[in-house]
VOSE-81183 format. One line per field, with one value per atom (N, C-alpha, C): atom name; residue number from 1; x, y, z. Coordinates in steps of 0.05 Angstrom, whole numbers, padded with zeros to 5 digits. Layout:
<pases>
atom <- (CA,...)
nr <- (NUM,...)
east <- (X,...)
north <- (Y,...)
up <- (Z,...)
</pases>
This chain:
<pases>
atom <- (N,CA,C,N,CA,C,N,CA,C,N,CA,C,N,CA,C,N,CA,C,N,CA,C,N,CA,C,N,CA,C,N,CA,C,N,CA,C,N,CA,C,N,CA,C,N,CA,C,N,CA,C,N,CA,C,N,CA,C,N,CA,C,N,CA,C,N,CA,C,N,CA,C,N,CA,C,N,CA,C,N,CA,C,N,CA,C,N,CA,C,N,CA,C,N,CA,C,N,CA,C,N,CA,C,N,CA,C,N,CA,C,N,CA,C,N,CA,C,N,CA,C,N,CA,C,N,CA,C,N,CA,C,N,CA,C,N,CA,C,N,CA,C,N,CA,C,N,CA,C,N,CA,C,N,CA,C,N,CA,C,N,CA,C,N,CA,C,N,CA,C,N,CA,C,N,CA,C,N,CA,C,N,CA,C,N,CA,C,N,CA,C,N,CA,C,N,CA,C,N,CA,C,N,CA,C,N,CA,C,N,CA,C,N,CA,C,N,CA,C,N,CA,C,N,CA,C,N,CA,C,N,CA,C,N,CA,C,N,CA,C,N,CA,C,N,CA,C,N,CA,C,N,CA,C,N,CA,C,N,CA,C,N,CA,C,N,CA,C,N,CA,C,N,CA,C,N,CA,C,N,CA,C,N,CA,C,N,CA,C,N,CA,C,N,CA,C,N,CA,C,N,CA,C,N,CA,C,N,CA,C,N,CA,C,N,CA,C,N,CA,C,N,CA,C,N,CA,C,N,CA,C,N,CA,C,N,CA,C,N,CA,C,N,CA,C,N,CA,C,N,CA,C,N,CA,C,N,CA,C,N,CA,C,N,CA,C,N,CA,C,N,CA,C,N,CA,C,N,CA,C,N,CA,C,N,CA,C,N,CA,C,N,CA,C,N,CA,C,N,CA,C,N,CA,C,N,CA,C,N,CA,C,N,CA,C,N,CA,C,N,CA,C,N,CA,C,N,CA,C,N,CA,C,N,CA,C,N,CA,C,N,CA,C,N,CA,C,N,CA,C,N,CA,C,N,CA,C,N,CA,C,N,CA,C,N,CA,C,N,CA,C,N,CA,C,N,CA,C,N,CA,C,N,CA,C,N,CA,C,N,CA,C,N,CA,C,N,CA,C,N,CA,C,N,CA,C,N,CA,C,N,CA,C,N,CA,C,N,CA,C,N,CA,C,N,CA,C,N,CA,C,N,CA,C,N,CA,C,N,CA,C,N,CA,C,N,CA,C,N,CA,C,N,CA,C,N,CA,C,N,CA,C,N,CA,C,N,CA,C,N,CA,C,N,CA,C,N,CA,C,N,CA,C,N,CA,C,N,CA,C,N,CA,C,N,CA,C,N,CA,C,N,CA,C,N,CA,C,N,CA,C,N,CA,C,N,CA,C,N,CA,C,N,CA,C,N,CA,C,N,CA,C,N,CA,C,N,CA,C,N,CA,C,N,CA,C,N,CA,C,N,CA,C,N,CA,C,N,CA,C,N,CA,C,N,CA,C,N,CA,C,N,CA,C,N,CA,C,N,CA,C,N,CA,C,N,CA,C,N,CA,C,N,CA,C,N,CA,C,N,CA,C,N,CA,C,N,CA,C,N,CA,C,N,CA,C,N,CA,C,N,CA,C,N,CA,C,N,CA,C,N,CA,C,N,CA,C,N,CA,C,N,CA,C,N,CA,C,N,CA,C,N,CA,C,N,CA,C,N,CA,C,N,CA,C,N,CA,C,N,CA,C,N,CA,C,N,CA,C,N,CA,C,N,CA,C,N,CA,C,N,CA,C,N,CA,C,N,CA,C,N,CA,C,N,CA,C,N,CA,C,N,CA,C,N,CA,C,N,CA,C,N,CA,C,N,CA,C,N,CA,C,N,CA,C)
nr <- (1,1,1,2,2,2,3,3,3,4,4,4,5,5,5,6,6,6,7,7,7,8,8,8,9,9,9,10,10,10,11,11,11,12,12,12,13,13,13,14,14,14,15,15,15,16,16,16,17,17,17,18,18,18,19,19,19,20,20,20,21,21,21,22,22,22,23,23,23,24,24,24,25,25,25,26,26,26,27,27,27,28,28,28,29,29,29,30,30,30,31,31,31,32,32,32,33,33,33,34,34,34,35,35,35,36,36,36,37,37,37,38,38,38,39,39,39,40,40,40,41,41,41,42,42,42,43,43,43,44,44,44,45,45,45,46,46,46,47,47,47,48,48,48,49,49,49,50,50,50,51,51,51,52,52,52,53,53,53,54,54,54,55,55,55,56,56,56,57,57,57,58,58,58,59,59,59,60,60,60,61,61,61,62,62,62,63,63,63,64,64,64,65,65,65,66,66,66,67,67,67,68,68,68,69,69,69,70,70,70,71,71,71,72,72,72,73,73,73,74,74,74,75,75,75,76,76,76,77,77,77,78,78,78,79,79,79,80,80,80,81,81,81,82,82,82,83,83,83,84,84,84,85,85,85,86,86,86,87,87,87,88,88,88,89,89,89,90,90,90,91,91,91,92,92,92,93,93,93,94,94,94,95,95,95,96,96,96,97,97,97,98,98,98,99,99,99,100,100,100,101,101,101,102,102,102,103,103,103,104,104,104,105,105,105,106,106,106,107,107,107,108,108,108,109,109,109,110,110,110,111,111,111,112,112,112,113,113,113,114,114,114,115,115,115,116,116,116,117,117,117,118,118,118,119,119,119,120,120,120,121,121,121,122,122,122,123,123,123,124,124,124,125,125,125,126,126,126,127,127,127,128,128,128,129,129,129,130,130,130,131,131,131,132,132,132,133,133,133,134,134,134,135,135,135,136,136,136,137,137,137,138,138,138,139,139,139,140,140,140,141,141,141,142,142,142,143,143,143,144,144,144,145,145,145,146,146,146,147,147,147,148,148,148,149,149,149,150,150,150,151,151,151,152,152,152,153,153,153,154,154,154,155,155,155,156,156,156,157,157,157,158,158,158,159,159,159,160,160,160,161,161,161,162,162,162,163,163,163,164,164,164,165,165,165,166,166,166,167,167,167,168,168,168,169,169,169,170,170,170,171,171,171,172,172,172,173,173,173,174,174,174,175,175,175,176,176,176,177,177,177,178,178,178,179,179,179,180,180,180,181,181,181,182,182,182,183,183,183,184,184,184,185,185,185,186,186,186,187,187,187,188,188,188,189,189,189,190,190,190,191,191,191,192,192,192,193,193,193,194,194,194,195,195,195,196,196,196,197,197,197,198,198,198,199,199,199,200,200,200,201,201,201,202,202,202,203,203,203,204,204,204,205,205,205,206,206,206,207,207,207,208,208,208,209,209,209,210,210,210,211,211,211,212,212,212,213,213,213,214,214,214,215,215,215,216,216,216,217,217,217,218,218,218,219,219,219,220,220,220,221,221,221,222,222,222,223,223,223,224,224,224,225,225,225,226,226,226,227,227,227,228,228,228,229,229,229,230,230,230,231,231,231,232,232,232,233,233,233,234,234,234,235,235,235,236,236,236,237,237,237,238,238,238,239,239,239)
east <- (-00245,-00227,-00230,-00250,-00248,-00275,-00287,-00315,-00302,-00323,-00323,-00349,-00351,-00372,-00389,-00369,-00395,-00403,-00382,-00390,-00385,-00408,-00409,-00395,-00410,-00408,-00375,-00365,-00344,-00346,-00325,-00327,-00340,-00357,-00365,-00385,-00393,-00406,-00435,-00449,-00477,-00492,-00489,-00503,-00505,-00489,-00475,-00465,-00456,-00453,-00411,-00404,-00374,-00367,-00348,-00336,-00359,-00376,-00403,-00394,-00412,-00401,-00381,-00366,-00336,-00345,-00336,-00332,-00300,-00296,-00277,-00282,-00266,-00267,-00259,-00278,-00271,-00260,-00235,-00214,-00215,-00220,-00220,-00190,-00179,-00157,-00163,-00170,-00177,-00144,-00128,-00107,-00108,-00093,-00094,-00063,-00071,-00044,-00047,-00037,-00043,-00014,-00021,00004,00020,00004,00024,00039,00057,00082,00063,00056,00049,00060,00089,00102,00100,00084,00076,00094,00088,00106,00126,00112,00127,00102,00108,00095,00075,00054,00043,00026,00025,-00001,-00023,-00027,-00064,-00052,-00066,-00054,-00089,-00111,-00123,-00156,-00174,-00194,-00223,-00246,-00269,-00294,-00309,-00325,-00358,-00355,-00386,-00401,-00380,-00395,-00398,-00395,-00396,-00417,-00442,-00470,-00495,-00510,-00529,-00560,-00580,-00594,-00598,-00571,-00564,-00556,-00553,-00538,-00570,-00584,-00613,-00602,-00588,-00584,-00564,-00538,-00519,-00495,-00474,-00450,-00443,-00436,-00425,-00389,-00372,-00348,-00324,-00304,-00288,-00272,-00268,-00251,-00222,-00203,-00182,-00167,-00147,-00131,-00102,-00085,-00071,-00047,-00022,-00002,00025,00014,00028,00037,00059,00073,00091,00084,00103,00125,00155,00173,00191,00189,00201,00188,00154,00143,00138,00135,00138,00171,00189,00223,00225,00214,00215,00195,00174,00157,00176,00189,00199,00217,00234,00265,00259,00230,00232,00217,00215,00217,00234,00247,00273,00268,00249,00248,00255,00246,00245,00268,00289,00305,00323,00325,00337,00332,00291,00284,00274,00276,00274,00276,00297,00297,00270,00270,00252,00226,00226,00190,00188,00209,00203,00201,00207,00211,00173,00174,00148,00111,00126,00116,00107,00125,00129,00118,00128,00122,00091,00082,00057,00034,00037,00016,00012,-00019,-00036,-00062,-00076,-00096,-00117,-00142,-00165,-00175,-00174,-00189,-00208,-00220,-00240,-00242,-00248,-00259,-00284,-00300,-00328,-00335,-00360,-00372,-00379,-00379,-00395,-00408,-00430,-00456,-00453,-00462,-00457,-00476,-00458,-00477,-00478,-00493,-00475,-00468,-00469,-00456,-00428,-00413,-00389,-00383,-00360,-00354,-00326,-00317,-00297,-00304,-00306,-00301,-00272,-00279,-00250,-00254,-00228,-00236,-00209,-00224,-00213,-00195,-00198,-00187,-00156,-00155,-00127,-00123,-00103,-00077,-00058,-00056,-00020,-00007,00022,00045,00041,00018,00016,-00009,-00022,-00052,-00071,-00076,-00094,-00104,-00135,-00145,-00145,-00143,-00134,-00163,-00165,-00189,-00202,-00214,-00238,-00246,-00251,-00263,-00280,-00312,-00337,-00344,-00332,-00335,-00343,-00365,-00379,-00381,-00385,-00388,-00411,-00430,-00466,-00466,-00494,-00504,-00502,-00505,-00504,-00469,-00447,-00425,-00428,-00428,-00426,-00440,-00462,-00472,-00461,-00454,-00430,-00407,-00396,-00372,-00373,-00403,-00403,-00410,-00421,-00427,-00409,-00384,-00371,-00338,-00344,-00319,-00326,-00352,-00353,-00355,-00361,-00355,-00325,-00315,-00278,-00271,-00273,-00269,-00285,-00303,-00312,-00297,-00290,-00267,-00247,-00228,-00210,-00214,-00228,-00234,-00246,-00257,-00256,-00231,-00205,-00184,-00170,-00176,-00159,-00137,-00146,-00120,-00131,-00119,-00132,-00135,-00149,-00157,-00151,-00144,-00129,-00149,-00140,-00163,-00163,-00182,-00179,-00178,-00158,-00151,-00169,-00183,-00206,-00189,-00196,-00186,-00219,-00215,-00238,-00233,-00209,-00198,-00179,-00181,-00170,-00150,-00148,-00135,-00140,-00169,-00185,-00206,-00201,-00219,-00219,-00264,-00268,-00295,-00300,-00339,-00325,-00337,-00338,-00338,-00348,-00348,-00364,-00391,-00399,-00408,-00414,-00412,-00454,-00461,-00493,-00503,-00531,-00542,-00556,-00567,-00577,-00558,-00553,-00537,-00552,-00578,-00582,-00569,-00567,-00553,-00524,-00512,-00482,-00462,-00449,-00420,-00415,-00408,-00398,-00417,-00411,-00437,-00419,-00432,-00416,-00382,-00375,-00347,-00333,-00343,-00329,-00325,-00342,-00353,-00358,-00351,-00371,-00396,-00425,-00445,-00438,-00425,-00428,-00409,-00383,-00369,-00356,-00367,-00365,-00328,-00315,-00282,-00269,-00291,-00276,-00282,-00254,-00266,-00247,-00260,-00253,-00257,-00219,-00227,-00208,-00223,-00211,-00229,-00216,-00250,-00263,-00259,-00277,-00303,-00303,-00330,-00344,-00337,-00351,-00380,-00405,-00425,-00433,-00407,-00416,-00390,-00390,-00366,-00349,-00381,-00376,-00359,-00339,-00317,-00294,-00290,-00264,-00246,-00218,-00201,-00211,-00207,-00215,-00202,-00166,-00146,-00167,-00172,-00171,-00196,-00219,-00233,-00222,-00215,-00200,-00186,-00163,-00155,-00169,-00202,-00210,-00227,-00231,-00242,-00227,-00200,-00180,-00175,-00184,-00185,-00203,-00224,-00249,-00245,-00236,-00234,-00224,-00195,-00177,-00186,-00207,-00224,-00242,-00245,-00264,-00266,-00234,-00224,-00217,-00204,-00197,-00203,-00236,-00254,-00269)
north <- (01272,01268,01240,01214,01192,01195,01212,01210,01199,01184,01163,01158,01138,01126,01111,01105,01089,01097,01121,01140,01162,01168,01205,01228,01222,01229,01230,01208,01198,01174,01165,01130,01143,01117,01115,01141,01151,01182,01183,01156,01160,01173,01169,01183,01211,01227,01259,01269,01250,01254,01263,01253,01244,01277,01286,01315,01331,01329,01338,01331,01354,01349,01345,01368,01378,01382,01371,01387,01387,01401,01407,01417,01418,01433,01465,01484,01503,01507,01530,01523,01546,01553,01570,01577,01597,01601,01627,01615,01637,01641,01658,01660,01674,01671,01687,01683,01697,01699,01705,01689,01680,01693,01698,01714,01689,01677,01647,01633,01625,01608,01587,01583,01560,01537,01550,01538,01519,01531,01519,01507,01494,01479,01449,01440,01420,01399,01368,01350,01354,01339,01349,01361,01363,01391,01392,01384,01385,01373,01384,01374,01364,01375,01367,01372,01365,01375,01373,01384,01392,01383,01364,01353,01359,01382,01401,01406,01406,01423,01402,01367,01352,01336,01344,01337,01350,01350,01358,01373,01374,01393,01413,01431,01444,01448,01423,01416,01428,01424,01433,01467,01474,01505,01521,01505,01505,01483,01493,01470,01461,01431,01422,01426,01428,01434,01409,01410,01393,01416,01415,01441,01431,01447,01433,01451,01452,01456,01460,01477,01471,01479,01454,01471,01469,01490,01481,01513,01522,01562,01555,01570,01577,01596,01580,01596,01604,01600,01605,01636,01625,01656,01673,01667,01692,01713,01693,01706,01719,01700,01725,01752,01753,01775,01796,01783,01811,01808,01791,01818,01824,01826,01842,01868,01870,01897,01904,01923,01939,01955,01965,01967,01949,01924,01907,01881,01886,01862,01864,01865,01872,01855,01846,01837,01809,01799,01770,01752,01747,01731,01736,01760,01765,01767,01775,01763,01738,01714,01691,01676,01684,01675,01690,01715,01714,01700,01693,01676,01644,01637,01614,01608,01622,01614,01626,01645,01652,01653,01645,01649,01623,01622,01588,01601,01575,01581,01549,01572,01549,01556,01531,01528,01506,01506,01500,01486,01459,01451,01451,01463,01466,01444,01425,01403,01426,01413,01427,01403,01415,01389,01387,01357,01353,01376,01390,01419,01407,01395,01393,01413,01435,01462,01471,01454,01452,01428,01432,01415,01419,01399,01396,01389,01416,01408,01411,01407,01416,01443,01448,01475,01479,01476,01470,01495,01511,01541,01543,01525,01522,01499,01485,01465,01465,01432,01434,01428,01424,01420,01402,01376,01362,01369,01384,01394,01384,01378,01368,01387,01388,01411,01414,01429,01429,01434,01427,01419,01456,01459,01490,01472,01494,01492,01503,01499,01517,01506,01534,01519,01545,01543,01560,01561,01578,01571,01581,01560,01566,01581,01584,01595,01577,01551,01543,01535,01540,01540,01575,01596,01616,01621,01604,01615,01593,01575,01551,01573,01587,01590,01616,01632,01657,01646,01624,01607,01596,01596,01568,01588,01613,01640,01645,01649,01660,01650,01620,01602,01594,01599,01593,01616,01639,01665,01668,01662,01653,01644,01617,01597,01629,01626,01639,01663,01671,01693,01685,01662,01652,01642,01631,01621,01644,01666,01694,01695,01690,01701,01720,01733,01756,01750,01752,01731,01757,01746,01771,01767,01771,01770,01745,01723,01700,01708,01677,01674,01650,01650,01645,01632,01603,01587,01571,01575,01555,01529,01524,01502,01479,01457,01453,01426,01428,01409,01372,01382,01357,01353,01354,01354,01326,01328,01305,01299,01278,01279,01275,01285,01281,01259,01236,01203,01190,01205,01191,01164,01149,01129,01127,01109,01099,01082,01068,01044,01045,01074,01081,01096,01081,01080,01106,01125,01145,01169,01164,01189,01190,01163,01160,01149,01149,01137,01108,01100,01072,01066,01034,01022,01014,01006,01001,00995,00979,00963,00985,01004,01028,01015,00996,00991,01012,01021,01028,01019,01031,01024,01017,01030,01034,01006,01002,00985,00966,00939,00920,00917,00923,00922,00953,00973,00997,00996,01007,01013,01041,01052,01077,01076,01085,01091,01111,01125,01147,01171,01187,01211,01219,01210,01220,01201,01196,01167,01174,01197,01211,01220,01208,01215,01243,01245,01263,01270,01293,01296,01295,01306,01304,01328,01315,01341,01329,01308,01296,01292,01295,01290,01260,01262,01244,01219,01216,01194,01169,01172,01143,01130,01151,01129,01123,01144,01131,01105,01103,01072,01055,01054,01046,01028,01043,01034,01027,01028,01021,00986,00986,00957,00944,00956,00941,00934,00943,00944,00912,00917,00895,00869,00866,00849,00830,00852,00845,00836,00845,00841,00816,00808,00788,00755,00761,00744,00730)
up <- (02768,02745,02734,02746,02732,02716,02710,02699,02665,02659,02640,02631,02608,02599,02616,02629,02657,02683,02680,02708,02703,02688,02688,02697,02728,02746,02767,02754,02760,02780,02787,02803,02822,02832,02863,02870,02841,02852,02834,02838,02828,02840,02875,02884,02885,02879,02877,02895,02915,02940,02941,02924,02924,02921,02946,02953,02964,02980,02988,03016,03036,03060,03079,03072,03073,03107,03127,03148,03162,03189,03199,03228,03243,03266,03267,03277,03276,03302,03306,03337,03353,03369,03385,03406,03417,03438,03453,03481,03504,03512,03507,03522,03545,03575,03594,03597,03635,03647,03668,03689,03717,03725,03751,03771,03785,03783,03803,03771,03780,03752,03747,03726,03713,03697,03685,03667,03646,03627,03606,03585,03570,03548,03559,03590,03592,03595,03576,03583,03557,03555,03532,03523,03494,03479,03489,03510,03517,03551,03572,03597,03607,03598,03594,03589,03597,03577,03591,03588,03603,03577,03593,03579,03571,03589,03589,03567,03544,03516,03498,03510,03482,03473,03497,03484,03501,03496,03502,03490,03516,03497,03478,03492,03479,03444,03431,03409,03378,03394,03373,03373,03396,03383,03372,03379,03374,03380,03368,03363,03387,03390,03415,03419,03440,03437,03456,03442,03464,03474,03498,03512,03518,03520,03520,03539,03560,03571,03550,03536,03514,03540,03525,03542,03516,03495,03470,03471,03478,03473,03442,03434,03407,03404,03423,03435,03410,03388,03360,03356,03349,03345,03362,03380,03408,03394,03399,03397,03376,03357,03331,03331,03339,03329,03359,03385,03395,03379,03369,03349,03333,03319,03298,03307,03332,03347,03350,03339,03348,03376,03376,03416,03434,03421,03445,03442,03422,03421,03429,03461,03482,03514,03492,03521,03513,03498,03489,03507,03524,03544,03563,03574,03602,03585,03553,03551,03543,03535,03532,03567,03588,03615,03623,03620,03627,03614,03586,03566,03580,03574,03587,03613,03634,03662,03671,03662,03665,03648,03628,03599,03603,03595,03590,03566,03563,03538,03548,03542,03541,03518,03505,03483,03469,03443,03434,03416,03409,03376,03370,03352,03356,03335,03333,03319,03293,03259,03243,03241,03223,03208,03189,03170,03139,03126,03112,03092,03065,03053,03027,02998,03009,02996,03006,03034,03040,03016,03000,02982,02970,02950,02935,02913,02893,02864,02844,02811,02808,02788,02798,02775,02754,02739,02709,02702,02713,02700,02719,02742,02753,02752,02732,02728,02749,02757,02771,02745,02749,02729,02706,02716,02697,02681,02680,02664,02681,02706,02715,02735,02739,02752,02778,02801,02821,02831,02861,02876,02886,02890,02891,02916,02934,02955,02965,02965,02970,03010,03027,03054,03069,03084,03102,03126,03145,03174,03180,03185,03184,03216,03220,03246,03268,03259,03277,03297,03280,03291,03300,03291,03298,03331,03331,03362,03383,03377,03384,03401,03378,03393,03408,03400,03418,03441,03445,03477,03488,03475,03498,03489,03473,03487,03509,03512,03542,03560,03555,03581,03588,03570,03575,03590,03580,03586,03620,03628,03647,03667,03659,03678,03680,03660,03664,03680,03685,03711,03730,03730,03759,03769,03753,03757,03774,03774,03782,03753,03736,03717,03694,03673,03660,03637,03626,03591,03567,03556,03524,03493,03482,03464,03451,03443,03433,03407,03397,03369,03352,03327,03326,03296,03284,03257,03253,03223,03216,03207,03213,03206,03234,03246,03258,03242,03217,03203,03203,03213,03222,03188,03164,03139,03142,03136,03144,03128,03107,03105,03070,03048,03023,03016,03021,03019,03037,03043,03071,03063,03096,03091,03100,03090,03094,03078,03090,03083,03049,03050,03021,03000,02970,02955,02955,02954,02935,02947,02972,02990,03003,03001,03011,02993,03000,02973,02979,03009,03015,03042,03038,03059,03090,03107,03130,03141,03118,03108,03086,03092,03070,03048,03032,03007,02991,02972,02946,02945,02945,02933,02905,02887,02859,02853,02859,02842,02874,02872,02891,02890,02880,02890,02894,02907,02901,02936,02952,02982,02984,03000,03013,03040,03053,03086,03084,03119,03117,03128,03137,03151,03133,03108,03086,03090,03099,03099,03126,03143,03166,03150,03161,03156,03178,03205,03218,03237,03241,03254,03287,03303,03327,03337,03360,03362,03368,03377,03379,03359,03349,03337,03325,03292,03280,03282,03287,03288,03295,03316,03326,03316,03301,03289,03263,03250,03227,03231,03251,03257,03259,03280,03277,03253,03232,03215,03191,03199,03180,03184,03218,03227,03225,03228,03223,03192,03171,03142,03129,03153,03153,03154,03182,03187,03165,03154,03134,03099,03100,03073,03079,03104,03105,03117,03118,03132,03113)
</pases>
């Protein structure tokens, strides 16, 4: 929306790079259920996590993963979907007790790669309130996440039956609310948007931080490099 006389293309977007390379974590959930009490939902969202899937040879064939131990129950939507069973809203207590004390979940964030056909353009034909065009989203899940996560379902699913407990059908998002990339960051103005110091190549007082400046995604939750480079930023504006 800033394209102009001096930037076509719009700010900071000579290279054509600017909304290109949309990635995200795609999320995986092995749910089971073990006969011994486990009692889930105390202490926090992740109790903890298995480091097998986050590099390797393997990565030339498919996606690498962070595995996670979740100990996150959703005792709201459990309660609601039994009362809105009229059979069963009677037993709310004893399936939120068997919920709870025996149900666990292994799950998954799988790495994507910069595509740059994952993207953010605008599309002119939908306005918000003020006339301005709202963002279109062109986002895919290539082969290479698809054989990613048919490898490391069945290695969860795996554990979980070696654990002695019984695994249910996993719940599968292409989104782990991790949006990350459309601003990458690199040394050549012709292929990236901002240089090390999340500089603009194009206009020497324009900076961008933020996971948008991920030239790559990895699999770990973005936060802490974002801080990171929010500090390094600091550093540098102010040196």
């Amino acid at each position: 929306m800033s394209a102009g006389e001096h930037a076509p293309d719009g700010i900071a977007n000579s290279s054509g790079q600017v909304g290109r390379n949309l990635m995200d974590h795609l999320i995986f959930f092995n749910n089971f259920r073990m006969n011994t009490p486990i009692y889930g939902g105390r202490g926090p969202q992740s109790v903890s996590g298995v480091m097998t899937g986050r590099d390797g040879a393997f990565r030339y064939r498919h996606a690498a993963v962070k595995l996670f131990l979740s100990n996150d129950i959703n005792i709201q939507e459990i309660a609601l979907q039994t009362i809105n069973n009229p059979e069963h809203i009677h037993e709310v207590i004893d399936v939120l007790k068997e919920v709870v004390i025996h149900h666990g979940c292994l799950g998954g964030e799988l790495e994507q790669l910069p595509r740059a056909h994952n993207r953010l353009t605008l599309d002119h034909e939908r306005l918000d309130p003020l006339g301005l065009p709202l963002p279109r989203i062109h986002y895919q899940i290539d082969e290479y996440i698809k054989n990613g996560l048919d490898v490391w379902l069945k290695f969860t699913q795996d554990l979980i039956v070696k654990m002695g407990a019984q695994p249910s059908s996993p719940a599968i998002a292409h989104s782990s609310h991790h949006p990350s990339g459309t601003a990458r960051m690199g040394h050549d103005p012709r292929y990236s948007v901002v240089d090390q110091n999340c500089r603009s190549h194009d206009h020497p007082n324009l900076y961008i931080v933020g996971g948008s400046v991920f030239p790559t995604m990895g699999t770990a939750n973005p936060t802490l490099t974002i801080a990171a480079l929010s500090l390094r930023l600091a550093e540098h504006l102010t040196s």
